[in-house]
MIKOL-179907 format. One record per residue (C-alpha): x, y negated, z negated; residue number from 1. Coordinates in steps of 0.02 Angstrom, whole numbers. Example, Ala and Ser with C-alpha at 12.3 -4.5 7.8 and 13.67 -1.06 7.14 Angstrom:
% MIKOL-179907
R     px     py     pz resi
R    615    225   -390    1
R    684     53   -357    2
//
This chain:
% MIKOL-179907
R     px     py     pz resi
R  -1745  -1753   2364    1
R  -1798  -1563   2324    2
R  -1803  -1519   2135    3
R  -1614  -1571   2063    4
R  -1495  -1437   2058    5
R  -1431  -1476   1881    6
R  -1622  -1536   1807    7
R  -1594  -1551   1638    8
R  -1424  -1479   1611    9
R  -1294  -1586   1522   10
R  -1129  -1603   1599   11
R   -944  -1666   1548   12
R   -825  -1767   1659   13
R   -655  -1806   1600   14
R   -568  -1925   1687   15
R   -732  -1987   1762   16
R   -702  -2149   1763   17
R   -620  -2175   1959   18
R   -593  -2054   2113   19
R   -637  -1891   2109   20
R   -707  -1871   1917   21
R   -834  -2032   1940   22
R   -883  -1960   2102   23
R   -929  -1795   2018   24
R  -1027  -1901   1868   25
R  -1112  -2000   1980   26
R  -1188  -1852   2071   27
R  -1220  -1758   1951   28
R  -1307  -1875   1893   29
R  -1399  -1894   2031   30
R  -1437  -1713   2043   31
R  -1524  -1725   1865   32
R  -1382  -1691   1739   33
R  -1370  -1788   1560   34
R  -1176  -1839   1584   35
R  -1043  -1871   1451   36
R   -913  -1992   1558   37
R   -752  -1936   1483   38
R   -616  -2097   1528   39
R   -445  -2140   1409   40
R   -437  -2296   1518   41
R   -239  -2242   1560   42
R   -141  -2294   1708   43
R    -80  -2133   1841   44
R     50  -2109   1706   45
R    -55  -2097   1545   46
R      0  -2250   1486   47
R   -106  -2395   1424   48
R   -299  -2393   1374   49
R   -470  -2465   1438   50
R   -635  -2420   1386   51
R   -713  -2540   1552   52
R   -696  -2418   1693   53
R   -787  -2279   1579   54
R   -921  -2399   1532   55
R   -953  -2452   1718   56
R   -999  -2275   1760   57
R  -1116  -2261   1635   58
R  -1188  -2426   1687   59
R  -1214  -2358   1868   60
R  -1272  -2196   1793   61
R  -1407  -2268   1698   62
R  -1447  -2414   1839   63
R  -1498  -2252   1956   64
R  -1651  -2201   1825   65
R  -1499  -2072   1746   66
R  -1430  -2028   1583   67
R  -1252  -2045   1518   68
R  -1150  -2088   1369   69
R   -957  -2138   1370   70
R   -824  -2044   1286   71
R   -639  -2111   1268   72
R   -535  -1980   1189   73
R   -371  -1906   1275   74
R   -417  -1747   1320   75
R   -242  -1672   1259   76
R   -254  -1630   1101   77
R   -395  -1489   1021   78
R   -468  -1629    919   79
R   -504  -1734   1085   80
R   -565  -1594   1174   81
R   -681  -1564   1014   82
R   -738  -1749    978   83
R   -781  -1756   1184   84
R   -905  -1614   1180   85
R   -963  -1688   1016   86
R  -1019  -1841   1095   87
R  -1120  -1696   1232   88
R  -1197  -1624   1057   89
R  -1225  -1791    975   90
R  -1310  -1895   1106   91
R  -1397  -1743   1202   92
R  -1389  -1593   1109   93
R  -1308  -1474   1223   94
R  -1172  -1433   1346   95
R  -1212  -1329   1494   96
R  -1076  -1398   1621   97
R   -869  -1439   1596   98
R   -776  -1521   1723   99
R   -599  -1532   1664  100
R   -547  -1681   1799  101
R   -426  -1776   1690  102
R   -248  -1797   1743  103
R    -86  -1892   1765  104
R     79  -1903   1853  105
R    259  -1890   1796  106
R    341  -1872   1974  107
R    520  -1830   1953  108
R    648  -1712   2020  109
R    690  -1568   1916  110
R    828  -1598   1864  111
R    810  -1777   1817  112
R    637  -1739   1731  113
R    615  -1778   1544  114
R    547  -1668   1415  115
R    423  -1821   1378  116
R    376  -1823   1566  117
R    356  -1633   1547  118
R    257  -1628   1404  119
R    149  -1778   1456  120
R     91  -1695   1627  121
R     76  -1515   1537  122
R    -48  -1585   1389  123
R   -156  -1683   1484  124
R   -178  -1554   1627  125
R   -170  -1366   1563  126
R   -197  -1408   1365  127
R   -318  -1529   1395  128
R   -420  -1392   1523  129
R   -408  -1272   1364  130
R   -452  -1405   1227  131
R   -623  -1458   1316  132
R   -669  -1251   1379  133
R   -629  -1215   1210  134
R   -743  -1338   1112  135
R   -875  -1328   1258  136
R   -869  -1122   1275  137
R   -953  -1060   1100  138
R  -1112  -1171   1111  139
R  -1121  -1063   1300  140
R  -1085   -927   1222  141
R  -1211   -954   1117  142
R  -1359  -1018   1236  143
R  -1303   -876   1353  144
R  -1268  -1028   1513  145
R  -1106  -1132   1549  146
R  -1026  -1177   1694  147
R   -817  -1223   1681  148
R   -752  -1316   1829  149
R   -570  -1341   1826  150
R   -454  -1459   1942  151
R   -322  -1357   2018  152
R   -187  -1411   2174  153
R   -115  -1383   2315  154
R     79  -1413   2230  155
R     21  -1276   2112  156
R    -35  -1152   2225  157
R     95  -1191   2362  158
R    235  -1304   2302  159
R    262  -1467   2321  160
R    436  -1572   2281  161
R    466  -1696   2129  162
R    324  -1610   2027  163
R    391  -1459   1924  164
R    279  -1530   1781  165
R    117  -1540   1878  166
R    141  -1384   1973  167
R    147  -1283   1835  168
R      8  -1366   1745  169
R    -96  -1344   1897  170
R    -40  -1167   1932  171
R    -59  -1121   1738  172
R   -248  -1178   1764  173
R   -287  -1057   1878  174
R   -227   -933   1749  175
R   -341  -1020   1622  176
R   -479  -1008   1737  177
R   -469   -817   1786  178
R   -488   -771   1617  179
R   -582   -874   1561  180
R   -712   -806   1693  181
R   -673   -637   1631  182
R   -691   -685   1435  183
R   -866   -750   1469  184
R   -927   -692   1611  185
R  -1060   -561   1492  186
R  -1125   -729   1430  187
R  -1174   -809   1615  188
R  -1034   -903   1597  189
R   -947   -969   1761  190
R   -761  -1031   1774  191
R   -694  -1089   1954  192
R   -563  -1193   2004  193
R   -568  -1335   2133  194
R   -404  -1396   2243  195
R   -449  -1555   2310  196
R   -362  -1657   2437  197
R   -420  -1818   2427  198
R   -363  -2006   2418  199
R   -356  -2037   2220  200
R   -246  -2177   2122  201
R   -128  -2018   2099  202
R    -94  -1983   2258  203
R    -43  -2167   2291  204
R     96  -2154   2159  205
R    156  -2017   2272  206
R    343  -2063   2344  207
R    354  -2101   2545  208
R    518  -2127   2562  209
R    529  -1990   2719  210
R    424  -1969   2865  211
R    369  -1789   2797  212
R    277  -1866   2637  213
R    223  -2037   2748  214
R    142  -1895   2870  215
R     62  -1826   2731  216
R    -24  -1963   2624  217
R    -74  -2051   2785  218
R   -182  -1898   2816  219
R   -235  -1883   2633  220
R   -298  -2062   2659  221
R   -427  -2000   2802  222
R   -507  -1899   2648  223
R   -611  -1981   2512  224
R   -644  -1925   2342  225
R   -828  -1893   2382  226
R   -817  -1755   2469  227
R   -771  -1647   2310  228
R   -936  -1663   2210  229
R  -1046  -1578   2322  230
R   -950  -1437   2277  231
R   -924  -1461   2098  232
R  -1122  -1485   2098  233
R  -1134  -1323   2197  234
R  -1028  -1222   2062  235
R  -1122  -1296   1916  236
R  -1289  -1236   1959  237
R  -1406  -1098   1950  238
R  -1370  -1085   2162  239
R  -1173  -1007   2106  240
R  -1235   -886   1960  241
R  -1122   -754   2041  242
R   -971   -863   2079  243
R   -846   -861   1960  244
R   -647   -848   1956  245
R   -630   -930   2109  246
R   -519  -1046   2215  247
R   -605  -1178   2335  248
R   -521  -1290   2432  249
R   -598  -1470   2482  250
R   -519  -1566   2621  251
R   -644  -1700   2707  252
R   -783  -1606   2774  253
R   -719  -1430   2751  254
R   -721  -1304   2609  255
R   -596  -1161   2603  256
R   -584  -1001   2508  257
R   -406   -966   2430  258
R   -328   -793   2404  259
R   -294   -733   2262  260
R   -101   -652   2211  261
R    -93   -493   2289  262
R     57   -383   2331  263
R     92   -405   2510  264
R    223   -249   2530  265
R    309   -129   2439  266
R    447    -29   2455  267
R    493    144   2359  268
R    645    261   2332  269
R    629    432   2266  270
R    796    391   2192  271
R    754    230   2123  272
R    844     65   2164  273
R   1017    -13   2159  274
R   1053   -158   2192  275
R   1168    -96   2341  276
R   1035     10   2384  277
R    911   -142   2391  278
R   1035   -225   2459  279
R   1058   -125   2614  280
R    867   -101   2638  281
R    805   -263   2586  282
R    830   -358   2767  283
R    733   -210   2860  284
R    574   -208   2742  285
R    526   -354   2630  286
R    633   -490   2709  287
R    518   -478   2848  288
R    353   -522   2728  289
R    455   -679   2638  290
R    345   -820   2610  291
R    425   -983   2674  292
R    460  -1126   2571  293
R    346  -1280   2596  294
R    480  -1403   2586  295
R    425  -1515   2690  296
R    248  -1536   2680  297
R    195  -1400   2813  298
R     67  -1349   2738  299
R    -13  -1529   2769  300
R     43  -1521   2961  301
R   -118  -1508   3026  302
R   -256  -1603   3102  303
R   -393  -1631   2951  304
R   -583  -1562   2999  305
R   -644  -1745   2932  306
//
């Protein structure tokens, strides 16, 4: 292999220790990057706690001539996210690279969900994204590198039914991730978000009662976690200096570029607006730009370039 893309550079995966986050560690790893594995050893739901799976990535980190160490704190507090980029400081004196991977599920209907499954899906997702960036983001600051890879999703950025709690996590991380590109990007600093669709121990906790969502996790099945660290690599090195802010979409063995929130159309009155007056005009001008609901998995409809 050519020089490593990450020589040197010491990187943090949470929730690297299965699917997509121990895919990332491992190359990373690979590509020459010191890595902290970040694991709570939960279940898909948060619940329960094993330091084994963590461990075993370390163990095939360091059986492939690499460097790691194993971290088990829950990323959703600001002391987690603290102690976790300690253990970067402690055992290899720097943090160049974040990947905030960690998650859970709390699948429920909205109105049936719990403030617990709320809060639960919330913390670990969006505050634990902040609590890591904002241990990890001074000591970049300070060395004047960093690289902030954040976990993003399709049910944010679309929709997706049963998941009020992890859409809005995974929506508010975008939101995170913008600014945070902004608030650092004087100090060579990159933020991006990844949306991966992928077969992870999440998505098999995802319902199938109807032929939509069969449709769509048979076709998530075709697409392995794997194909997401090539591009998490990508973003973390010197090769994406002037990427940042960003939306990338993985799906097998293509990569896609996601919009960003523009105004589509607007409308104006010299009179200013009603609500009869919108009313009357609405169907003629901005009905005809509506953005249909995905409630059905549509978005998923398609054949996957694997």
């Amino acid at each position: 292999m050519a020089t490593p893309m990450l020589k040197d550079k010491v990187a943090v995966v949470t929730g690297a220790a299965r699917g997509i986050g121990r895919e990332i560690a491992l190359l990373m790893a690979q590509h020459g990057a010191k890595v902290v594995v970040n694991d709570y050893g939960g279940g898909s739901d948060g619940t329960g706690r094993d330091h084994g799976p963590a461990d075993e990535v370390v163990s095939a980190i360091k059986g492939i001539g690499g460097q790691a160490a194993a971290n088990y704190d829950s990323v959703a507090t600001v002391a987690g996210g603290q102690a976790i980029v300690q253990t970067a400081l402690d055992h290899f004196g720097s943090i160049d690279i974040v990947v905030n991977n960690a998650g859970i599920l709390r699948d429920r209907m909205i109105f049936n969900m719990t403030e617990e499954e709320w809060d639960a899906v919330i913390n670990t997702h969006l505050k634990g994204s902040f609590s890591v960036t904002r241990a990890a983001v001074p000591h970049m600051r300070e060395k004047k590198w960093g690289r902030l890879i954040n976990m993003t999703s399709t049910s944010g950025l679309v929709g997706n039914v049963g998941q009020a709690n992890y859409a809005a996590a995974k929506l508010g991380i975008v939101g995170l991730t913008k600014v945070t590109a902004l608030d650092m990007a004087r100090y060579n600093v990159t933020a991006n978000c990844i949306s991966p669709f992928a077969w992870t121990r999440m998505i098999g906790t995802i319902p199938t009662e109807t032929e939509a969502q069969k449709t769509r996790v048979e076709k998530i099945k075709k697409m392995g976690p794997e194909h997401i660290a090539p591009v998490a690599v990508f973003l973390a090195s010197e090769a994406a200096k002037e990427v940042s802010g960003q939306i990338f979409g993985v799906r097998g063995k293509e990569i896609m570029l996601f919009g960003h929130m523009r105004p589509i159309r607007n409308i104006h009155h010299d009179q200013g607006w009603t609500p009869e007056r919108l009313a009357e005009i609405f169907p003629g001008t901005l009905k005809h730009h509506l953005v249909p609901l995905e409630t059905s998995g549509q978005y998923f409809n398609y054949d996957p370039l694997v």
